[in-house]
MARDREN-115106 format. One line per field, with one value per residue: x, y, z of N, C-alpha, C in turn; residue in one letter; residue number from 1. Coordinates in steps of 0.001 Angstrom, whole numbers. Example, Ala and Ser with C-alpha at 12.3 -4.5 7.8 and 13.67 -1.06 7.14 Angstrom:
2
n.xx: c(13190_12850)
n.yy: c(-5690_-2250)
n.zz: c(7800_7080)
ca.xx: c(12300_13670)
ca.yy: c(-4500_-1060)
ca.zz: c(7800_7140)
c.xx: c(13200_12900)
c.yy: c(-3300_30)
c.zz: c(7800_7870)
code: c(a_s)
pos: c(1_2)
END
This chain:
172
n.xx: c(838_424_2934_6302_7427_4861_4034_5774_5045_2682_3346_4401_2173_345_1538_1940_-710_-1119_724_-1275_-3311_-2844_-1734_-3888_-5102_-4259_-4241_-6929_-7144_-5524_-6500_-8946_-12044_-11540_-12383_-13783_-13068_-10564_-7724_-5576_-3250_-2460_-1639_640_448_2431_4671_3012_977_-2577_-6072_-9468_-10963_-9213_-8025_-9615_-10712_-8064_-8266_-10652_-9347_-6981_-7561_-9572_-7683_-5612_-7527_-7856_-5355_-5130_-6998_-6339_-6008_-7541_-8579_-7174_-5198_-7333_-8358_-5812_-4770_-6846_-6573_-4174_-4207_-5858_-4512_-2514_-3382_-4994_-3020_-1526_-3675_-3848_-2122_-1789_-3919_-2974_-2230_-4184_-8066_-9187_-8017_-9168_-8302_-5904_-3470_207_3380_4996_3215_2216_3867_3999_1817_2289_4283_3540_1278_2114_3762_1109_208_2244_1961_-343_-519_1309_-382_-1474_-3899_-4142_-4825_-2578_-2202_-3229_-1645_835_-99_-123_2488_3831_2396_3610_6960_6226_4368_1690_-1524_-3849_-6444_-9495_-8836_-10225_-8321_-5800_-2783_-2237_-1733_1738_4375_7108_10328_12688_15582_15652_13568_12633_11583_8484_6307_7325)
n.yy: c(-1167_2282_2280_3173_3321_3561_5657_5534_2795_3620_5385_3566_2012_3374_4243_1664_1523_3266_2598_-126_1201_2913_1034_-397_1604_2596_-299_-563_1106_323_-1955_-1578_-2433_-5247_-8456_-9373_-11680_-11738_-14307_-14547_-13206_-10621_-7557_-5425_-3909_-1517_-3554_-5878_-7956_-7945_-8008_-6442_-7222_-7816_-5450_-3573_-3935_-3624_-1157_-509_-1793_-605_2545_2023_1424_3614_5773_4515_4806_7944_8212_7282_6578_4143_2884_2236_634_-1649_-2018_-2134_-4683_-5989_-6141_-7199_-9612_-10879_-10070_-11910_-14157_-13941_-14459_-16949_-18846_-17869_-18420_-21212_-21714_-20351_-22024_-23016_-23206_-21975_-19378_-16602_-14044_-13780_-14359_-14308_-16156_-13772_-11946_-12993_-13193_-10246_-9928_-11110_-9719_-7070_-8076_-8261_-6062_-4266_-6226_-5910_-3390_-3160_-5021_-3466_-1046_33_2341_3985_5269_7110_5966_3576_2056_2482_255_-1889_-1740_-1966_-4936_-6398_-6120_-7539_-6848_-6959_-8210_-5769_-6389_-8409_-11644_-14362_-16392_-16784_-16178_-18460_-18633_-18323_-16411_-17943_-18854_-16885_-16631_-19604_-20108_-19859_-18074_-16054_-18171_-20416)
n.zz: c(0_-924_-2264_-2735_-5352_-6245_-8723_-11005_-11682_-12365_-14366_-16397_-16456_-17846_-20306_-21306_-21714_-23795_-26140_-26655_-27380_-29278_-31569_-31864_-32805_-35446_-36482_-36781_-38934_-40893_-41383_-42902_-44563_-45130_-43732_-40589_-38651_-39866_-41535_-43052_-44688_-43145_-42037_-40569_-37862_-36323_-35457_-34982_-36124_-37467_-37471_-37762_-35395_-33662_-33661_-32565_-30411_-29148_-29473_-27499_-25154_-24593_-24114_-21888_-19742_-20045_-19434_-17019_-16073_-16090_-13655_-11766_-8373_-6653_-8765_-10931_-9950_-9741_-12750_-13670_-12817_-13862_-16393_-16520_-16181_-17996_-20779_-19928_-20245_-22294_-23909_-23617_-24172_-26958_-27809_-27738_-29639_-32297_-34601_-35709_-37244_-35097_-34208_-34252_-33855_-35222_-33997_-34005_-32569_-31689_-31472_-28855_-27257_-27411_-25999_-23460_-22220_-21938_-20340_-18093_-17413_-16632_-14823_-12940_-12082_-11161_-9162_-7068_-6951_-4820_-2903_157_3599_5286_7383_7429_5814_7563_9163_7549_6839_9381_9911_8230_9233_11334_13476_15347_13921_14230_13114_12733_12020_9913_9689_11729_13763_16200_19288_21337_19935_18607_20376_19676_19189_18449_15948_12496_11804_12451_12283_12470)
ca.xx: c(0_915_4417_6764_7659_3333_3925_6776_4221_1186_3522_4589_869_317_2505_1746_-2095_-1193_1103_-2313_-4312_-2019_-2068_-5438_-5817_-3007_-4466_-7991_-6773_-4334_-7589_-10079_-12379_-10862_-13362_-13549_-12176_-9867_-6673_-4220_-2423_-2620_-1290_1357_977_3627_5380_2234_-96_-3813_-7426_-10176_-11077_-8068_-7741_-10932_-10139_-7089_-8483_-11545_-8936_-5988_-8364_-9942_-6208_-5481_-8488_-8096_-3910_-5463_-7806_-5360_-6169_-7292_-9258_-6103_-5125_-8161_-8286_-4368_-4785_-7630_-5738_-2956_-4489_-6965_-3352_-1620_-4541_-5217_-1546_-1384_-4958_-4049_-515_-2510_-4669_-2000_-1556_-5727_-8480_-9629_-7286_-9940_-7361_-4845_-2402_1159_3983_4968_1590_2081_5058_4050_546_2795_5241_2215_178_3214_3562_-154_-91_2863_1387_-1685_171_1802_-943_-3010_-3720_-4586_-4579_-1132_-2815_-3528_-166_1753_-564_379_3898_4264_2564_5333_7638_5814_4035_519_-2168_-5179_-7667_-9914_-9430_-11196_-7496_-5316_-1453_-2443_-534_2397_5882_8237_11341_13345_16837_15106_12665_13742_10317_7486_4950_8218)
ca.yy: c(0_3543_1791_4655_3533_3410_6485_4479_1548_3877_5778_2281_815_4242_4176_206_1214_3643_1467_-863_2289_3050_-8_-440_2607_1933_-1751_63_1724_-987_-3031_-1151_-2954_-6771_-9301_-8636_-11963_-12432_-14494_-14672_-11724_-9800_-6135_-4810_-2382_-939_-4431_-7077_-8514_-7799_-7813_-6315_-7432_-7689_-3872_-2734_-4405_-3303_155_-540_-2022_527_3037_1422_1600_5051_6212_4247_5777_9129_8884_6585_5642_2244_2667_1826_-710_-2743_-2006_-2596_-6204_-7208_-6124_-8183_-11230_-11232_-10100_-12923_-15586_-14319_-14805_-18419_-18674_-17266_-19482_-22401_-21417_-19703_-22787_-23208_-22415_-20932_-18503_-15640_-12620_-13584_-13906_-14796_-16136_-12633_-11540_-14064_-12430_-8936_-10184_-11836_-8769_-6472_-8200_-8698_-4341_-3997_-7014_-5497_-1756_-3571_-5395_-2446_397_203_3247_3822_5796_6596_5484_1707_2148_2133_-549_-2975_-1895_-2690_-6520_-7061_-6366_-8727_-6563_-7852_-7032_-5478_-6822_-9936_-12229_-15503_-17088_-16093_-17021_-18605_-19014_-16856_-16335_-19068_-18336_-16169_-17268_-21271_-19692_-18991_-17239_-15758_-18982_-21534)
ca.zz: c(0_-1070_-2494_-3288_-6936_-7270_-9692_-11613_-12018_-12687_-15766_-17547_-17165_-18950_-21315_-21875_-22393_-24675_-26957_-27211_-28326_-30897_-31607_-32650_-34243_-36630_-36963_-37706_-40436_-41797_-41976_-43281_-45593_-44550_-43392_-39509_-37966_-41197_-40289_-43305_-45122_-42243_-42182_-39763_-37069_-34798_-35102_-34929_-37244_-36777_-38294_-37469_-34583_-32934_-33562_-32287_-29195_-28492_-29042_-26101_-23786_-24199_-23983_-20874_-19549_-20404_-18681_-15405_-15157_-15632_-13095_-10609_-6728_-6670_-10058_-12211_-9494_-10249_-14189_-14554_-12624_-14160_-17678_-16869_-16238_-19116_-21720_-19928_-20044_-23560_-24678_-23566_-25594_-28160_-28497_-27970_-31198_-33034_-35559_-35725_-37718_-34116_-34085_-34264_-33319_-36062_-33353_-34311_-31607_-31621_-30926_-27424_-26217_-26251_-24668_-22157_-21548_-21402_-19146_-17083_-16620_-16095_-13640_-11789_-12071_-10461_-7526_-6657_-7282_-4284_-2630_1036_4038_5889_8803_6910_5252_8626_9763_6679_7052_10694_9560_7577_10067_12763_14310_15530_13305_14979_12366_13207_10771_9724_10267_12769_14025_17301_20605_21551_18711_19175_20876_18350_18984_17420_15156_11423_11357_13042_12347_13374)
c.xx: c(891_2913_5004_7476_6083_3613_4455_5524_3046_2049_3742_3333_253_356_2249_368_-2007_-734_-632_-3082_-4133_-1711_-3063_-5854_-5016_-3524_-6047_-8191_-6322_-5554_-9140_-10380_-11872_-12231_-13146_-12803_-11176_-8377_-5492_-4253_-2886_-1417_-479_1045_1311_3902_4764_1443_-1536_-4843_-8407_-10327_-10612_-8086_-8476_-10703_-9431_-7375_-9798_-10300_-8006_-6508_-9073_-8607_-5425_-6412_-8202_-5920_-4394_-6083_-7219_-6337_-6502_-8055_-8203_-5424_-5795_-8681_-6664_-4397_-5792_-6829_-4596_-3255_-5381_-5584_-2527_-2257_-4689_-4100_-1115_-2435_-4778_-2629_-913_-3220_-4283_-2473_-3406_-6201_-9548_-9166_-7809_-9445_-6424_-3772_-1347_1930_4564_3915_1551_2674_4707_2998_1350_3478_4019_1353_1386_3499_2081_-23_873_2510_668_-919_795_1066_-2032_-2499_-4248_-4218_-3252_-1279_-2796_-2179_836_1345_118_2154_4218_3863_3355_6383_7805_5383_2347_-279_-3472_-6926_-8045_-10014_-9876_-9271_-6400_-4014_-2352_-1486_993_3714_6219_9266_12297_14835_16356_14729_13288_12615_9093_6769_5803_7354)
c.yy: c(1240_3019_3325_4509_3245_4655_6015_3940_2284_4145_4502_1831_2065_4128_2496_270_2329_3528_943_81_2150_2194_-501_344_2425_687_-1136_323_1295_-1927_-2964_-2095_-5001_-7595_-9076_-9927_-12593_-13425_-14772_-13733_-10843_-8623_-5961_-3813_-2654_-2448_-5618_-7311_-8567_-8463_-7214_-5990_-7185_-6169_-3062_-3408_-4134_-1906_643_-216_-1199_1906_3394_1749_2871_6324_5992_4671_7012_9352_7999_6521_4559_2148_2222_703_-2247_-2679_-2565_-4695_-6918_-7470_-6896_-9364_-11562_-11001_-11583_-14432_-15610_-14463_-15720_-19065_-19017_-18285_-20708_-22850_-21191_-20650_-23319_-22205_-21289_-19684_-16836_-13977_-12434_-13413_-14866_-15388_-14664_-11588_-11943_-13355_-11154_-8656_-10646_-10301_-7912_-6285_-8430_-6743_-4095_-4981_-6190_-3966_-2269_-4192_-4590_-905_383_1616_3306_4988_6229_5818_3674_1584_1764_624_-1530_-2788_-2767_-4478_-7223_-7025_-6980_-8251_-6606_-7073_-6776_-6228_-8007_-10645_-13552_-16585_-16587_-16824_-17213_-19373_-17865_-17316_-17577_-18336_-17831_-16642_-18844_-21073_-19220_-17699_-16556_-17311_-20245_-22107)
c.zz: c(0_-1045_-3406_-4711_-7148_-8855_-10912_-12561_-12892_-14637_-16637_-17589_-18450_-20604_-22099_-22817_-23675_-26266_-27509_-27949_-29290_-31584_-32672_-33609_-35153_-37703_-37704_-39159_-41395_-42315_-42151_-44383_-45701_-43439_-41354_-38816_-38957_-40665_-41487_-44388_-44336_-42072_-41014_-39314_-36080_-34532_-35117_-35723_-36591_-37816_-37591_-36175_-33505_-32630_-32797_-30632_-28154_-28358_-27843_-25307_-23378_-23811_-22165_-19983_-19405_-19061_-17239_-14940_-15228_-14390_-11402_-9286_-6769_-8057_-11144_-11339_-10123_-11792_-14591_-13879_-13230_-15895_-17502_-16795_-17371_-20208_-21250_-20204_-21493_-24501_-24732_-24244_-26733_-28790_-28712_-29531_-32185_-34664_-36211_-36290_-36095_-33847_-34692_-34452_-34730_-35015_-34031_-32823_-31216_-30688_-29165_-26713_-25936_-25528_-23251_-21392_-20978_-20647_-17847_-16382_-16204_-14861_-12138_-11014_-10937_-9398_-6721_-6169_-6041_-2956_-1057_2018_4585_7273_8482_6333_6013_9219_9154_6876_8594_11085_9248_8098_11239_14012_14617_14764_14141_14259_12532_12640_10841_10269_11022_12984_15667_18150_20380_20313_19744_19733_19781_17600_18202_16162_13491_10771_12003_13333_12526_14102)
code: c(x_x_x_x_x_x_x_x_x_x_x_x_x_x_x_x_x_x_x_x_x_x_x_x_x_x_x_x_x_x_x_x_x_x_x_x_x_x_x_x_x_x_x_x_x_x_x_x_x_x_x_x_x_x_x_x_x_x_x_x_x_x_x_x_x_x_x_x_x_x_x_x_x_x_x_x_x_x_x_x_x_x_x_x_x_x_x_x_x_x_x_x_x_x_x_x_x_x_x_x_x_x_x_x_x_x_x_x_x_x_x_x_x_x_x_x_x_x_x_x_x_x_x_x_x_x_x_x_x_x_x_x_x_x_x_x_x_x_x_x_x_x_x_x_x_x_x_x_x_x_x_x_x_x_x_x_x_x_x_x_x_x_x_x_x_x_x_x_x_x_x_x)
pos: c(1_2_3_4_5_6_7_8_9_10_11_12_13_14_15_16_17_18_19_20_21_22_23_24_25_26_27_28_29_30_31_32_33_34_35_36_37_38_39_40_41_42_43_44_45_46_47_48_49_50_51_52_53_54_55_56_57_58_59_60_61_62_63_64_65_66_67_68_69_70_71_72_73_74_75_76_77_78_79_80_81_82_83_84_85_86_87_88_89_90_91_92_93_94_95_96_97_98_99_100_101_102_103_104_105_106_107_108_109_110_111_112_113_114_115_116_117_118_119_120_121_122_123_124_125_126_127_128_129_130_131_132_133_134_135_136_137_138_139_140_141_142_143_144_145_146_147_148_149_150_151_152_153_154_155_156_157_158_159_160_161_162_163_164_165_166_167_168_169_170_171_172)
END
C-alpha cells in the first residue's frame, strides 16, 4: 500500500495502455475494408499482425487503460490487474490457437510475447498500485515487520511467537 515507486508503475501501465491504443488505431486503419475476424495476409501495425477485430479491441482495452492511469487511486489498481491477467490468459490462448483455424485474433507467436510482456507491466502496475490511508499504510507496514495485526481475521497465528533465537520465522 501507497508503495513509493506506485507512480513508476502507474507511468509504464500508462505508457503500456497507450502502446495498445495506438495499436489499434493503426491496426484500424491498416484493416479497413478486410473481413472482420480475417486471419491470413494480415497487415502490420507498430510491429504485430492484426485484423479487425483484434484492432478494435485493443483500441476498447488501451483506452480502458489510459483512462483508469489518468484517473489513478485504486481505479487503475483494479483495471491494470484485471488487464494483466486477461493479456496474460489471452496470450497463452491465443498461443494455444496460433496454428488453428480458431485462431480468431490472427495472433502470431509474436503476438504471445508482447501479450505476455504487457500483461506482465499492467499485472505489476496492479500489484503495486493500491492506494490507502497513511494510517492503513503504517498498519500494513508494521505486519510485515511482525508486528501484531489489529484486524480480526477468519485465520489467525495462534498461541504466543516461538522463541526467536530457534525460530527462522514468526509462524516456526
Amino acid at each position: 500500500m501507497n508503495h513509493p515507486l506506485r507512480p513508476l508503475y502507474r507511468v509504464l501501465a500508462g505508457l503500456a495502455g497507450l502502446y495498445v491504443l495506438a495499436f489499434g488505431i493503426v491496426g484500424l486503419t491498416k484493416t479497413s475494408g478486410m473481413d472482420f475476424f480475417a486471419q491470413d495476409d494480415l497487415p502490420v501495425a507498430l510491429g504485430l499482425k492484426t485484423n479487425p477485430a483484434f484492432a478494435l479491441l485493443s483500441v476498447i482495452v488501451g483506452a480502458i487503460v489510459v483512462v483508469g492511469a489518468v484517473i489513478g487511486r485504486n481505479v487503475d489498481r483494479f483495471i491494470n490487474l484485471t488487464a494483466g491477467v486477461v493479456f496474460l490468459l489471452a496470450g497463452m490462448v491465443m498461443l494455444v490457437l496460433s496454428r488453428t483455424d480458431l485462431n480468431f485474433l490472427g495472433f502470431q507467436v509474436a503476438t504471445c510475447v508482447a501479450s505476455f510482456i504487457i500483461g506482465g507491466v499492467f499485472a505489476t502496475a496492479g500489484l503495486y498500485g493500491k492506494v490507502g490511508t497513511p494510517e492503513h499504510a503504517a498498519m500494513e507496514e508494521g505486519f510485515r515487520h511482525g508486528t501484531p495485526d489489529p484486524t480480526d481475521h477468519k485465520w489467525k497465528f495462534h498461541g504466543p511467537p516461538k522463541d526467536p533465537d530457534r525460530a527462522s520465522s514468526r509462524f516456526a
